[in-house]
Backbone bond lengths (Angstrom), bond angles and torsions (degrees), N, CA, C in turn:
res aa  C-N    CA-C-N  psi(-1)  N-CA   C-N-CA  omega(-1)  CA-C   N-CA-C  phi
1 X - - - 1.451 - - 1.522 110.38 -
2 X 1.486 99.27 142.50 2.039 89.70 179.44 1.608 102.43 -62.19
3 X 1.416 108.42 157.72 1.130 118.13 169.18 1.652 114.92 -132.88
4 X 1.291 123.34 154.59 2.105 108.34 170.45 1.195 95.63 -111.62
5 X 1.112 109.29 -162.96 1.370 134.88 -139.94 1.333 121.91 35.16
6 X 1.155 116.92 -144.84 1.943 121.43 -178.79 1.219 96.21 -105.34
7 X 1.276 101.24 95.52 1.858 117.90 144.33 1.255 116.94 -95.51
8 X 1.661 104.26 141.28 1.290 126.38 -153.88 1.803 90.23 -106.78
9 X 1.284 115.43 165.21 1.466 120.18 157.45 1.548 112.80 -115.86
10 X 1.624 87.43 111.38 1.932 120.02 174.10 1.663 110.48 -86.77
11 X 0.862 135.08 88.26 1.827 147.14 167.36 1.613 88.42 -48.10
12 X 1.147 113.69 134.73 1.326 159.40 152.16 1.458 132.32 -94.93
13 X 1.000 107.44 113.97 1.197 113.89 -174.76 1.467 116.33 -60.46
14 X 1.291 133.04 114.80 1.151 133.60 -161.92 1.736 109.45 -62.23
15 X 1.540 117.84 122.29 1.382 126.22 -140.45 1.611 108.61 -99.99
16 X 1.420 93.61 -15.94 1.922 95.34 -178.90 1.331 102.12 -160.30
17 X 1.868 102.73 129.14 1.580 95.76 170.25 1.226 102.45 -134.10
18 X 1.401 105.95 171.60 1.703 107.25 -163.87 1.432 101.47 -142.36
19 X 1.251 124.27 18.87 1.671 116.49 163.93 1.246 129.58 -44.86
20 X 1.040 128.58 108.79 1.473 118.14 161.05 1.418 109.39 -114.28
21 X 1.765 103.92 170.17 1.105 100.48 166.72 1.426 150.62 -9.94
22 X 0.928 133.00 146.11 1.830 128.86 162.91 1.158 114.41 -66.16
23 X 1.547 138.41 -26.73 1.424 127.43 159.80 1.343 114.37 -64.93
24 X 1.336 113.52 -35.88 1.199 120.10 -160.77 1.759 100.23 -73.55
25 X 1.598 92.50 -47.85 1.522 97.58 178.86 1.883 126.49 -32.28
26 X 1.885 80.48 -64.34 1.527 80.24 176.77 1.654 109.22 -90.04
27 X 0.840 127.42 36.35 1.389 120.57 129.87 1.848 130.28 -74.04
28 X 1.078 69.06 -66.38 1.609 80.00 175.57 1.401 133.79 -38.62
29 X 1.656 94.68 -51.19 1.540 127.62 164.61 1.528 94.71 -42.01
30 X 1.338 126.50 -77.33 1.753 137.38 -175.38 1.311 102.59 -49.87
31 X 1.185 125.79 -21.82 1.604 109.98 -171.77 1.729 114.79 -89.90
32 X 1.607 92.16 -33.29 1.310 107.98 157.33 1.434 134.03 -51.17
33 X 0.965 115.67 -53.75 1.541 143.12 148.29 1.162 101.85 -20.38
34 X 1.601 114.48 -94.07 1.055 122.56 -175.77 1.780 132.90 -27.28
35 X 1.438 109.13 -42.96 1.430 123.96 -170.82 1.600 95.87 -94.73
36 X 1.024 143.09 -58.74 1.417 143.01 161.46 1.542 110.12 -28.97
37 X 1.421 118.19 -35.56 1.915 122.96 178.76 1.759 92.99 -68.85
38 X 1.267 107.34 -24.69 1.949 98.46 -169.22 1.424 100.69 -88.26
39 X 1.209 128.68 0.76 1.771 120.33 171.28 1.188 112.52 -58.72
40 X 1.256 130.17 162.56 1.454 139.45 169.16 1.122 113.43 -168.92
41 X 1.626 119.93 135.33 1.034 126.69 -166.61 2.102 98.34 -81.67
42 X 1.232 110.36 129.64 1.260 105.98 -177.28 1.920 128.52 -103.37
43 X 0.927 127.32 122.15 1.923 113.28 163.96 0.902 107.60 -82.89
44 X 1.088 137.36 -25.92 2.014 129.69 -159.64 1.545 101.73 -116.35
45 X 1.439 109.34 102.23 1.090 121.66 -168.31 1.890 105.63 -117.70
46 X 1.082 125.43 149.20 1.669 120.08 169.84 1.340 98.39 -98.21
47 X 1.670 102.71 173.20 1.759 111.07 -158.43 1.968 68.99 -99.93
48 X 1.353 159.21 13.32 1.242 129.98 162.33 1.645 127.92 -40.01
49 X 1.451 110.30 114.49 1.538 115.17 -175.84 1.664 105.08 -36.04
50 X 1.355 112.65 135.21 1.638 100.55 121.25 1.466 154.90 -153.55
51 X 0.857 104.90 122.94 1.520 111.87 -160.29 1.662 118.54 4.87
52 X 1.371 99.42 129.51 1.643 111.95 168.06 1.387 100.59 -40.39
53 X 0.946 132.72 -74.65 1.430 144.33 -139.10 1.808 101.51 -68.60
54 X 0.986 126.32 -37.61 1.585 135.42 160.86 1.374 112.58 -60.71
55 X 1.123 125.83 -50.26 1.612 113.26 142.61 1.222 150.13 -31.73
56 X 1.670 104.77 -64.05 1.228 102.99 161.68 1.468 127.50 -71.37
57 X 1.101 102.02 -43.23 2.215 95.53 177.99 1.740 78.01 -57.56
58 X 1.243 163.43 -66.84 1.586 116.47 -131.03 1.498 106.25 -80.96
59 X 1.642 114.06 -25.83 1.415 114.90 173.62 1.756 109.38 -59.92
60 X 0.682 108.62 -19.57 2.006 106.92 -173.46 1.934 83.83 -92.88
61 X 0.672 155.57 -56.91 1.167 176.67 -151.43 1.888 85.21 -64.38
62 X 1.060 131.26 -49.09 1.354 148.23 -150.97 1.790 90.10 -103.19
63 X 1.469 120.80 -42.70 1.289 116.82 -158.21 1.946 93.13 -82.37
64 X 1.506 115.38 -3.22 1.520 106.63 -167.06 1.557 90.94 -92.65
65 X 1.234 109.23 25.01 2.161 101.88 171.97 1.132 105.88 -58.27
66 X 1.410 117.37 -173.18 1.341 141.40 174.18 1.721 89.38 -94.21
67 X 1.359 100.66 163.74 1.498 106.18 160.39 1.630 111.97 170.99
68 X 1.421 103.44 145.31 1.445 123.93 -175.46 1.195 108.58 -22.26
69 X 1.461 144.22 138.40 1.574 139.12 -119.69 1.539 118.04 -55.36
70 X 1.404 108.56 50.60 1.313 127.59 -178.62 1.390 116.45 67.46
71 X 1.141 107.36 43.76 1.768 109.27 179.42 1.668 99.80 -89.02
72 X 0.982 124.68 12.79 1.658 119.45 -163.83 2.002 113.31 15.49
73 X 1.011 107.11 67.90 1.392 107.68 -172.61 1.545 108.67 -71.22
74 X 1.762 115.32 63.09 1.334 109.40 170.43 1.611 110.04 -162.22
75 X 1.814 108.54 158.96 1.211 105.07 175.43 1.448 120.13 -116.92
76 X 0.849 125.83 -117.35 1.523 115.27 -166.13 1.336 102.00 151.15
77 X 1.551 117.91 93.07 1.727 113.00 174.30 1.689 102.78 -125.52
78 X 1.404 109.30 115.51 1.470 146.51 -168.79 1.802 108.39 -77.11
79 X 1.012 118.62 77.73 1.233 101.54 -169.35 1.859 103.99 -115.78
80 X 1.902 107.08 149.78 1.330 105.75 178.40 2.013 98.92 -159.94
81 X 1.850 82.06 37.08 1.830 80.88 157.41 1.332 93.15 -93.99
82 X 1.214 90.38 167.72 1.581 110.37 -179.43 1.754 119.74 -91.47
83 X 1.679 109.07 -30.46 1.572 122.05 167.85 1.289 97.17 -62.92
84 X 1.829 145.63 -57.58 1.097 145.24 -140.13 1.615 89.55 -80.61
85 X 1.430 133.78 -66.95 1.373 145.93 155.15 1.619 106.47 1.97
86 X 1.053 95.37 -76.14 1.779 104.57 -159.67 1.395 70.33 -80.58
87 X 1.352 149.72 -148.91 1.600 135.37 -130.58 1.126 131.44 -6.44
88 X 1.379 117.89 -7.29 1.699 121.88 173.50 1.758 106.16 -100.33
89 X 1.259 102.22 -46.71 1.701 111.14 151.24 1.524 125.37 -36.14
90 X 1.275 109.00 -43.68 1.302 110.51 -178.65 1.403 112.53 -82.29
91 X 1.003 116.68 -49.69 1.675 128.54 -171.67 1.996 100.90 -61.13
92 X 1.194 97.09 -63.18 1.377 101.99 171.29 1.597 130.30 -61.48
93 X 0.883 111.03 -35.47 1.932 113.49 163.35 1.727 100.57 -78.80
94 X 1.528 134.94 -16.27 1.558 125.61 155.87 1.200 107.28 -49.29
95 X 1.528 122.24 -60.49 1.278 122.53 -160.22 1.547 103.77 -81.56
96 X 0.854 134.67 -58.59 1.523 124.76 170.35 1.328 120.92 -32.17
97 X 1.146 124.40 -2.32 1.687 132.54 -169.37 1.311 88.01 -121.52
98 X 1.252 131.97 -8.57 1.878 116.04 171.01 1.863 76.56 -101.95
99 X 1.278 109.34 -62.07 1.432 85.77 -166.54 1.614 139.84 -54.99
100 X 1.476 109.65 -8.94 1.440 106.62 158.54 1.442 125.17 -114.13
101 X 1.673 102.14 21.01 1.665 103.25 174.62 1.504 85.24 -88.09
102 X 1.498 158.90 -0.39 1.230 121.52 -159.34 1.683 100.96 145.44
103 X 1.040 123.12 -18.67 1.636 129.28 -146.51 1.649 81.19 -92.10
104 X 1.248 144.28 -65.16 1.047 129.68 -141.73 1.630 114.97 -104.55
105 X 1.025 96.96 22.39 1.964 111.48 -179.31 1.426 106.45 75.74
106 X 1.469 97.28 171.30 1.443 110.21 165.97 1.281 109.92 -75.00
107 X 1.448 138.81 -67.90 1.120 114.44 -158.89 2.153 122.81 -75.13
108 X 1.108 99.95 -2.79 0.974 97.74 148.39 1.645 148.46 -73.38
109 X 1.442 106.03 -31.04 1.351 137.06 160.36 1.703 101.30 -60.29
110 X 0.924 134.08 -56.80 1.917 131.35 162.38 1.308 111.43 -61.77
111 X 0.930 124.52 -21.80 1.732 109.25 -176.93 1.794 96.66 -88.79
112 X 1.213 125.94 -24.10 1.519 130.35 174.41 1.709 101.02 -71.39
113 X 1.035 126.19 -76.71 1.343 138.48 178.18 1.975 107.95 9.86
114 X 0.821 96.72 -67.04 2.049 111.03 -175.42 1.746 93.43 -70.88
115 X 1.719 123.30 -18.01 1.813 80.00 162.46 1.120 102.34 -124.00
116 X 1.448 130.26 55.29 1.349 124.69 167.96 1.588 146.50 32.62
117 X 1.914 86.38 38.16 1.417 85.86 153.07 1.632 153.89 -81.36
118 X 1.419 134.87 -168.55 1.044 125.22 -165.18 1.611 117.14 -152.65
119 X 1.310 115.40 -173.82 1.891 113.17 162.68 1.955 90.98 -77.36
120 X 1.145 102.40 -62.36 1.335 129.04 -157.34 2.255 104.32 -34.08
121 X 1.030 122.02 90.41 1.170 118.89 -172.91 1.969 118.37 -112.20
122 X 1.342 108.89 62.37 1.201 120.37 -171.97 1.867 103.24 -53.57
123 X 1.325 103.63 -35.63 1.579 114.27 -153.65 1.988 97.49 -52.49
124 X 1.105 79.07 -25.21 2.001 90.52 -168.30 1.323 124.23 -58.13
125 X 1.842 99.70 -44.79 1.852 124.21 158.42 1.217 112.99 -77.49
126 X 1.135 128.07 -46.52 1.563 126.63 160.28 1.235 144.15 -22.67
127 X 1.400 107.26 -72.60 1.565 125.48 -176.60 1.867 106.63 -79.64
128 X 1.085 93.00 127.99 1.721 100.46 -162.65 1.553 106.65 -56.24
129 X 1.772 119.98 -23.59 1.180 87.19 163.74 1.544 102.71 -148.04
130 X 1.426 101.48 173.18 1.706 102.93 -163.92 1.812 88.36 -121.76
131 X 1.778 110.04 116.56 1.701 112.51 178.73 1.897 94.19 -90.92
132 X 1.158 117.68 110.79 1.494 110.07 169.66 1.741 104.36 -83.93
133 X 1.058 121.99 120.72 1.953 136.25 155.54 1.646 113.91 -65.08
134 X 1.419 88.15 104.12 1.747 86.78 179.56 1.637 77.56 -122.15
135 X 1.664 87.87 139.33 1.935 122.11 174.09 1.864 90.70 -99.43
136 X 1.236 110.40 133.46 1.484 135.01 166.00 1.519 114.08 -87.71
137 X 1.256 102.26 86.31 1.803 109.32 -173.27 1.810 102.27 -55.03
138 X 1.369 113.91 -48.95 1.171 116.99 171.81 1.241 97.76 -152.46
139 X 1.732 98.53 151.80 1.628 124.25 167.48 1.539 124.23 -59.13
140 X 1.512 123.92 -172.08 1.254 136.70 172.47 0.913 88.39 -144.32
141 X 1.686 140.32 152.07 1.212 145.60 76.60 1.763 137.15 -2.27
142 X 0.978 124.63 136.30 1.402 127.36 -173.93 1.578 118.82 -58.87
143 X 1.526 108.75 -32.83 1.499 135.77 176.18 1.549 100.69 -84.10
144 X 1.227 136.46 -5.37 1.328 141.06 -176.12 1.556 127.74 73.76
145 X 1.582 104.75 43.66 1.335 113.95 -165.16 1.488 100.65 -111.29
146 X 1.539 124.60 120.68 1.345 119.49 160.56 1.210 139.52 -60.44
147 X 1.583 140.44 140.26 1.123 135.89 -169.73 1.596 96.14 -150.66
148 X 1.695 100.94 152.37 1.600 108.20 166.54 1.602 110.70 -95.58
149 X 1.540 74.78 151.89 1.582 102.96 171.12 1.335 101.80 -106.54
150 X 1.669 123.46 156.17 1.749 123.52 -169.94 1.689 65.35 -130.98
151 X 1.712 88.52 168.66 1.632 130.79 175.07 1.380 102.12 57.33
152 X 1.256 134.47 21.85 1.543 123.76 -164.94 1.678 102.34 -48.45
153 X 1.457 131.25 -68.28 1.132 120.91 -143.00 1.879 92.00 -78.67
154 X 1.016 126.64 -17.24 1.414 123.86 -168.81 1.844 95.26 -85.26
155 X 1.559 110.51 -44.91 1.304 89.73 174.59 1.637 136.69 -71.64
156 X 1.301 101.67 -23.55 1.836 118.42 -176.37 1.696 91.45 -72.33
157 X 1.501 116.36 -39.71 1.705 125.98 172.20 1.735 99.64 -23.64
158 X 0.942 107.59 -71.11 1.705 136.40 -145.93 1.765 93.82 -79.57
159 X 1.204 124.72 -42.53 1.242 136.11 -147.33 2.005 93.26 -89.12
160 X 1.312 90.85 -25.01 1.852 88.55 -166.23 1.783 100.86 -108.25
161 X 1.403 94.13 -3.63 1.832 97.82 175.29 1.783 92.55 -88.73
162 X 1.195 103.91 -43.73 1.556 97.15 -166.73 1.928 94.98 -71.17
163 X 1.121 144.96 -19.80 1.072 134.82 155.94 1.744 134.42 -79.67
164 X 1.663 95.47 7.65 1.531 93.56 173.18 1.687 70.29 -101.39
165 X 0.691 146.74 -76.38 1.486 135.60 -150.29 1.660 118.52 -19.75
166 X 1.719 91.42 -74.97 1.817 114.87 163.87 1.347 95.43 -20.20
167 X 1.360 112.23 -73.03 1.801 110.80 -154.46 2.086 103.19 -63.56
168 X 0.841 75.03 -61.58 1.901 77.35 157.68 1.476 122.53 -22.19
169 X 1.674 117.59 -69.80 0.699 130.01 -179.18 2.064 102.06 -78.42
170 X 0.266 134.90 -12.90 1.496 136.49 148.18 1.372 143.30 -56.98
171 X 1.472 94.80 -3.16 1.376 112.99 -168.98 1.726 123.24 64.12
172 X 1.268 119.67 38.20 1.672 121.26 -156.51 2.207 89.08 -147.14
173 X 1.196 84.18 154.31 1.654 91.05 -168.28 1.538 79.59 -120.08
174 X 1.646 97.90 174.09 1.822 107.87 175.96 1.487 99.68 -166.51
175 X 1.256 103.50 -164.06 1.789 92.31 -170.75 2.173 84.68 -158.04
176 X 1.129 88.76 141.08 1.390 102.05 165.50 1.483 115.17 -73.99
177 X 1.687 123.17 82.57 1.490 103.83 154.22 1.119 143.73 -83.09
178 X 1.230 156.07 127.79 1.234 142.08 177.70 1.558 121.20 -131.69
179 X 1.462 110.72 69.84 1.547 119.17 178.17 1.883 92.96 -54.05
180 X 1.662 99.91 146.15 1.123 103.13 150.99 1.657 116.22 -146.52
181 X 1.276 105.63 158.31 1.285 150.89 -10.13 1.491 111.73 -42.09
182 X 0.680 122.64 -163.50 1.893 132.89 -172.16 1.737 91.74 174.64
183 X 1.526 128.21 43.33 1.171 103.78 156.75 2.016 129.96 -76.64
184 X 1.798 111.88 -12.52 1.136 119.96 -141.90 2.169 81.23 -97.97
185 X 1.326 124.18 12.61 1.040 131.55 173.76 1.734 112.76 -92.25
186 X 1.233 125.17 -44.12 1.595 117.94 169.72 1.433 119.18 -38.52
187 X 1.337 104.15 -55.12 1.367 113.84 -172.07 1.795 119.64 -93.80
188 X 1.403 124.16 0.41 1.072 123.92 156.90 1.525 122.63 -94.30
189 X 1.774 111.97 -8.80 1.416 111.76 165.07 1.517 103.70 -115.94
190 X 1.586 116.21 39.45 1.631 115.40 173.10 1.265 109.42 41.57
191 X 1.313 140.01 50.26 1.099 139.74 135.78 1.084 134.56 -73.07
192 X 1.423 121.67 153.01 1.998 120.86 -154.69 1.849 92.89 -85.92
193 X 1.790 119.12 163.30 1.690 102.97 -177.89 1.384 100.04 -81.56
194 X 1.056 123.47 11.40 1.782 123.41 164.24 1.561 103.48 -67.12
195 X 0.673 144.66 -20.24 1.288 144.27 -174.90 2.042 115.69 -112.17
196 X 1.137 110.41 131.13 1.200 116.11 150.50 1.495 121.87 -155.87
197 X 1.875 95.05 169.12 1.785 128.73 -122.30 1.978 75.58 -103.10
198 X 1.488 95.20 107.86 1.926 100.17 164.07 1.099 89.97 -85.15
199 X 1.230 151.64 -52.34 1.947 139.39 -113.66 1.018 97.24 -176.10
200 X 1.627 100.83 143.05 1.793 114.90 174.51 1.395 85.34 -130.77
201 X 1.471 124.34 114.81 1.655 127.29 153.01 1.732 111.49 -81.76
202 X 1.403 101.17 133.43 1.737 95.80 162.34 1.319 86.90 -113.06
203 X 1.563 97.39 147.90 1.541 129.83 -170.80 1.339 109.85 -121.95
204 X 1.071 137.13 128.11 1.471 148.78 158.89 1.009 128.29 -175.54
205 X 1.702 126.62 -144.59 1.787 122.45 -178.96 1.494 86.54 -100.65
206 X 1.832 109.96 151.48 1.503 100.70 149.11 1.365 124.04 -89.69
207 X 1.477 95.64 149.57 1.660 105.12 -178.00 1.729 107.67 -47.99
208 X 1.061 107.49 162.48 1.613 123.61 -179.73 1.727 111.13 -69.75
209 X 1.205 129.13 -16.71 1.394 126.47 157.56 1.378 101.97 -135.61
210 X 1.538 99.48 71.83 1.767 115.31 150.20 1.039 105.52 -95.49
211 X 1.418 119.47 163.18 1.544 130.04 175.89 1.884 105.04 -159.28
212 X 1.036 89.44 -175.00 1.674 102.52 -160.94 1.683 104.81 -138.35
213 X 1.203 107.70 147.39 1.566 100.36 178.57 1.429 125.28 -88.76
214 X 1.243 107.88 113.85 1.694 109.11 -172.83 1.516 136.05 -11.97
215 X 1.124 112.28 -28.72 1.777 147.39 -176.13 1.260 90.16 -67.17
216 X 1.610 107.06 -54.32 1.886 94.82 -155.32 1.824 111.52 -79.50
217 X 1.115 100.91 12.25 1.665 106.22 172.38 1.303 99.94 -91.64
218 X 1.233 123.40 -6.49 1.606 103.30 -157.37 1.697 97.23 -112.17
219 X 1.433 117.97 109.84 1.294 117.19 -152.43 2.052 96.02 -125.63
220 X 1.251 115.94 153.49 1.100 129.12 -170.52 1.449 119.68 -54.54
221 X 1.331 140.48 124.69 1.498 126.93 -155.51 1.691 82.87 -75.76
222 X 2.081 113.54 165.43 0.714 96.38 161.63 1.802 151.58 -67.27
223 X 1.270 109.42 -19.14 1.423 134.12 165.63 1.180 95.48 -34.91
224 X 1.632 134.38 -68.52 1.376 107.05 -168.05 1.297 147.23 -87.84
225 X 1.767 86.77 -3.78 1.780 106.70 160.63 1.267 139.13 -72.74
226 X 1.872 101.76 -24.40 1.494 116.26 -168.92 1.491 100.00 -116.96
227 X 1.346 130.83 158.97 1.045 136.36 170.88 2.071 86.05 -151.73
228 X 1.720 84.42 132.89 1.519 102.40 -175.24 1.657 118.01 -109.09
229 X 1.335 147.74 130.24 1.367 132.15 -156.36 1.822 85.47 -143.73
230 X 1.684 101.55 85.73 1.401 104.57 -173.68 1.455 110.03 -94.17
């Protein structure tokens, strides 16, 4: 976290380690694998509650990222009223209706096509709750003094992968939204204009005839993701 005055750097003894073996390793590694291959990004979500508290531990869970000299430059607003919901629905299916009358080109409009999106964004009223990702362009001070934060979008990056995971591991699916603009989100979750809203995840169970678009199974072999320099 930023701090003022003269802070010194105190080394810590590194407080938890978890090495194991190399069998063990790549086990683990594969098991990981394995349960991470069962994610899916979901639309068809049921209104089934779920608990605050499963929320919040995966969002704190998300806040233990790494980040640019630990300023955690991010927020996290948890919402599961139902007025706040449907106003994020609304605002966001507005803009999606400029963005598929014309706003976002043609070839962007074809590269969407194979996962079947739409204006139409039920998942938003649906899914019991909607996590909005606000990135902290810069901080405040308590005395009201501005300061920068570095790596913002690379750190909030890391911070909202390690929270699709959490929710993952939670047994709960979510879906990457990202209407843009998304300015009419700061100020409907009282956020300061130091802050702005990348991503709204809805989180919940999927409904019993959800499905996924065929495309999104079909994922990059590793060969063309990794390059090895042994």
């Amino acid at each position: 976290m930023y701090h003022t005055g003269d802070v010194q750097y105190q080394p810590l003894a590194l407080p938890d380690r978890v090495q194991v073996s190399p069998d063990a390793a790549l086990a683990q590694a594969q098991g990981f694998l394995t349960y991470m291959l069962k994610r899916h990004s979901v639309r068809e979500f049921t209104d089934e509650p779920v608990p605050e508290q499963v929320i919040s531990t995966c969002i704190a869970a998300a806040g233990s990222a790494p980040s640019g000299a630990n300023h955690q430059p991010w927020h996290f607003v948890a919402i599961s009223n139902p007025v706040m919901k449907a106003r994020i629905r609304a605002a966001a299916e507005e803009e999606e209706r400029e963005f598929y009358a014309g706003g976002a080109g043609d070839e962007w409009l074809r590269a969407l096509e194979p996962i079947g999106t739409g204006v139409e964004k039920p998942h938003l009223t649906t899914a019991p709750w909607l996590v909005v990702v606000f990135a902290q362009r810069y901080g405040i001070t308590r005395d009201g003094q501005r300061y920068k934060n570095y790596y913002v979008p690379e750190s909030v990056g890391i911070a909202t992968g390690f929270l699709i995971a959490a929710l993952h591991h939670a047994g709960l699916v979510c879906l990457t939204h990202t209407p843009n603009p998304m300015k009419f989100l700061p100020e409907l979750c009282g956020r300061p204009a130091s802050e702005k809203a990348v991503m709204i995840l809805p989180v919940g169970y999927p409904a019993p005839d959800a499905t996924v678009p065929a495309v999104a199974k079909i994922k990059k072999p590793l060969s063309e993701i990794m390059t090895v320099f042994g």
